[in-house]
N, C-alpha and C positions, 0 to 999 in steps of 0.2 A: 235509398236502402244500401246496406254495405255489404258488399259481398265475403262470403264467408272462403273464396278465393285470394281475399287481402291476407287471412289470416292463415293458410294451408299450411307453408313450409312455419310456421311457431308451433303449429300445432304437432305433443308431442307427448306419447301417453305418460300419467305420473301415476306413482300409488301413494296411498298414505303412508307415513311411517308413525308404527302405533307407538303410544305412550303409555307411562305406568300405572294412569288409574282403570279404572275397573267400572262398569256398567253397579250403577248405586241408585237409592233415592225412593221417594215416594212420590206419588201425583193423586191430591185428594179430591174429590171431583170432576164434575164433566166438563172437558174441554170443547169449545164450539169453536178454536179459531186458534191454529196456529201460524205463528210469523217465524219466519227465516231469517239470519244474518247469510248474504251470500261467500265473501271471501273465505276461506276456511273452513267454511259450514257446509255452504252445498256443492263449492268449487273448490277442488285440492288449490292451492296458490302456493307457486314456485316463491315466491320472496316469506310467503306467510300472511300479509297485509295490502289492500293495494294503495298506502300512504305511499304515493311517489317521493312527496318529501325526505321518507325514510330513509331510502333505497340506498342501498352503500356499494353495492357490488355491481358493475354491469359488463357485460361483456363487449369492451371496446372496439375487438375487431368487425363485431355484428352491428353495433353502431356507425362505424365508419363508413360501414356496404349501406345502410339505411340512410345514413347523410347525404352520400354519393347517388344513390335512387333517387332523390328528390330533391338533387341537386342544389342541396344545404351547403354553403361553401364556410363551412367552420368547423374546428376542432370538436371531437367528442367531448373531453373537460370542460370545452366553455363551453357547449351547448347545456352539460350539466348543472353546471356555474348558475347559468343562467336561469335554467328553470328551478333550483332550487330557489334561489333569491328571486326569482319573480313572484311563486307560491307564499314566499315569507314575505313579501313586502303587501301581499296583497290578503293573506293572513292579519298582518299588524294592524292596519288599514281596518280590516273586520271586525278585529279587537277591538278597535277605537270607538265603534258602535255599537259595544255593547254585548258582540258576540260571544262566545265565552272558547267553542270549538270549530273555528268557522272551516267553510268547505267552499273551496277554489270549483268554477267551470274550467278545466283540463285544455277547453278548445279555445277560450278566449284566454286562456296564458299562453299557448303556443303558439295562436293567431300576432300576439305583443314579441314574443322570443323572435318568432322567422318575420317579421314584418309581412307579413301576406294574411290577406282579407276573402280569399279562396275556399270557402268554408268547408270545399269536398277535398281541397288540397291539405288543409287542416287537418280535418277529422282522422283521412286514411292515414297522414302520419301520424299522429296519435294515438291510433288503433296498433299501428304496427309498433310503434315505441311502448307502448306499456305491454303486447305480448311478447316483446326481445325483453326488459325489466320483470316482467312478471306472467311466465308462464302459466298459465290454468290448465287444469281438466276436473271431468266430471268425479264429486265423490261417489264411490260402490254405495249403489242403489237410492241413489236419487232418484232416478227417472221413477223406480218402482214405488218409492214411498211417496212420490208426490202423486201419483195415479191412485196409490191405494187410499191418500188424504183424499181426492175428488173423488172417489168409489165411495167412501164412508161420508160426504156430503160436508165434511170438514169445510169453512172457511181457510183459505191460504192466503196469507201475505206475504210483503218482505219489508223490512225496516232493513238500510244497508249503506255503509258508504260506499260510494259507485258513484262513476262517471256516464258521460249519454250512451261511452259503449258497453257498458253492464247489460242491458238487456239484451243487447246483439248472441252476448254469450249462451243462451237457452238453446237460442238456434242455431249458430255454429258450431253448438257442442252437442245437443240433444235431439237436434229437428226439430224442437216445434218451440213455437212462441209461449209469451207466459200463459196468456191466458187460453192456453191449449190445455197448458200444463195444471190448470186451475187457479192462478192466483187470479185474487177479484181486483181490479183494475185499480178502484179505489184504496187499495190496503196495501200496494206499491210504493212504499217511501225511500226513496234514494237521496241520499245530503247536497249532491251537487245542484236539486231542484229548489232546496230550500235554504243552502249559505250557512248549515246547520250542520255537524258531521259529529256522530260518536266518539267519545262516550257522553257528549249534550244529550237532555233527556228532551229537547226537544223534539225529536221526530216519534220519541215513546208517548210523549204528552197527546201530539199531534193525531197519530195512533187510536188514543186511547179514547180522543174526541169522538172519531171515525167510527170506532166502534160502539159507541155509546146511542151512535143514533141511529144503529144498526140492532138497538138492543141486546148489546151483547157486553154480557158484563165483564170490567176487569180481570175478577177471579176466575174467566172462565177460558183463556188469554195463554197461552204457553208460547216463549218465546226464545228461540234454539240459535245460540251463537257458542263460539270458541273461544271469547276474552272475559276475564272476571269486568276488567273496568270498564270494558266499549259496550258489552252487551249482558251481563246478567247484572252490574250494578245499575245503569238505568233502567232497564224491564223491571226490576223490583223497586223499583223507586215510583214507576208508572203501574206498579200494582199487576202487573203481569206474574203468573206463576215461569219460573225460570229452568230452562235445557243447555248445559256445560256441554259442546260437542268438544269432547274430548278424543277424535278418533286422528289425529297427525301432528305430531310433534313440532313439524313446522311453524305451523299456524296457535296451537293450542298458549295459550296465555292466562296463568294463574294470580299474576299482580300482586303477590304475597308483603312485598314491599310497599304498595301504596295502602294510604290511612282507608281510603274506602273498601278494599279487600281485604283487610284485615281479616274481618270478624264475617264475610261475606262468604256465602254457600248458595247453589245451587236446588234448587229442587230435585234433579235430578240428573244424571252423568251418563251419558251416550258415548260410546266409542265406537259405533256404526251405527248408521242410521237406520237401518232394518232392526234398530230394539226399541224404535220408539212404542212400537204397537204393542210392547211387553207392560205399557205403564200404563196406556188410555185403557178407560175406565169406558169400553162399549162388548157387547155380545160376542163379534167376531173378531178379538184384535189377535187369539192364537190362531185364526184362520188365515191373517192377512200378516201375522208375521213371518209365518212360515213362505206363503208366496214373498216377499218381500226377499228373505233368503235363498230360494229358489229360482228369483228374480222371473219371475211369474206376470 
């Protein structure tokens, strides 16, 4: 287990910063099951994405101190260097089989970069390297709407790209573990488990198997991410009714330029997560938006 001691001094509060759309949309029908995208969605994310690949900015000096902790004897550039081109070669590699958006394990490209097979020496660096690349905190009133989704007997998932230290974040940020939090064990889909990573619709496909034999049908299915192409073009491709968290400008992604967003809409547009209960279609949801708001 990691201690959330590894991550103290990263830990460092953010807000959203809101964007120009506006809470919109319709939700026809009853929802038995919604799934989560975490980076963006349920976690503010200081870069916006947690694609390390992506990452262009790092703060050198705080690398240098982390290299020196763990007594990495190489430059930050070529440590960077290096885990970028590692990612890409072993990406390519992916592709060559047929993958279309493959997803790196984090711990076995760093275990290949630092030559060390120390799997606890590993991990803690890479825990502490993508919280110096990619700060998180909790988005306003997660905790609350995810307590009011298990109060209203709601099924919860997550479909997400994420590393082994993704779920660590619940509990170093929120106290309690997921399935404290209500998601069902089985409706956890993380890319790095399956070499699969967004915007592939295989972890929606994957998903949507799971739920089928859970008798729960597609259309019944809302699925709440911040990218037109990563997460509302595959949900709707996998038959899922679709949630635009539109509530941080960081993270928020409209794809206006790719062919598949073009002509691509949401069902419905969130810019905090305390409006989802303005859309479900059950008795109580002015009861439990209001707590949601209240933070109740």
């Amino acid at each position: 287990m990691l201690s959330k001691n590894l991550i103290s001094n990263y830990i460092t509060p953010l807000n959203p910063i809101p964007t120009s759309l506006k809470k919109t949309g319709k939700i026809d029908g009853k929802i038995k099951c919604i799934l989560f995208d975490i980076y963006g969605t349920l976690f503010i994310s200081g870069s916006g994405d947690i694609s390390i690949a992506e990452k262009k900015s790092h703060n050198i000096h705080r690398l240098e101190q982390l290299l020196l902790k763990y007594d990495v004897k190489r430059k930050p550039h070529i440590i960077l260097d290096d885990l970028f081109s590692a990612i890409k070669e072993k990406h390519d590699e992916m592709r060559g089989k047929g993958i279309d958006f493959p997803e790196v394990e984090i711990d076995r490209i760093w275990t290949t970069i630092l030559k060390n097979n120390d799997s606890d020496f590993i991990r803690k660096f890479a825990v502490e390297f993508e919280m110096l690349v990619n700060p998180v905190y909790p988005m306003p009133h997660i905790r609350e709407l995810l307590f009011a989704c298990k109060d209203s007997k709601l099924l919860t998932g997550i479909i997400s790209n994420a590393q082994f230290y993704t779920p660590y974040l619940f509990n170093w940020l929120l106290g309690s573990d997921m399935s404290d939090l209500g998601f069902h064990n089985d409706l956890i889909i993380f890319s790095y488990k399956f070499g699969h990573a967004k915007p592939s619709t295989f972890l929606f496909q994957l998903a949507a198997k799971k739920l089928n034999n859970m008798n729960i049908r597609k259309n019944s299915v809302l699925y709440i991410g911040n990218d037109m192409l990563k997460d509302i073009y595959p949900a709707k491709m996998a038959g899922f009714k679709t949630a635009l968290f539109a509530g941080d400008s960081r993270s928020l992604k409209m794809r206006k330029d790719d062919p598949k967003c073009k002509n691509l809409s949401a069902d419905i547009i969130l810019t905090d997560l305390s409006q989802l209960f303005d859309f479900m279609n059950c008795k109580s949801s002015a009861t439990k938006t209001q707590r949601l708001k209240e933070g109740i």
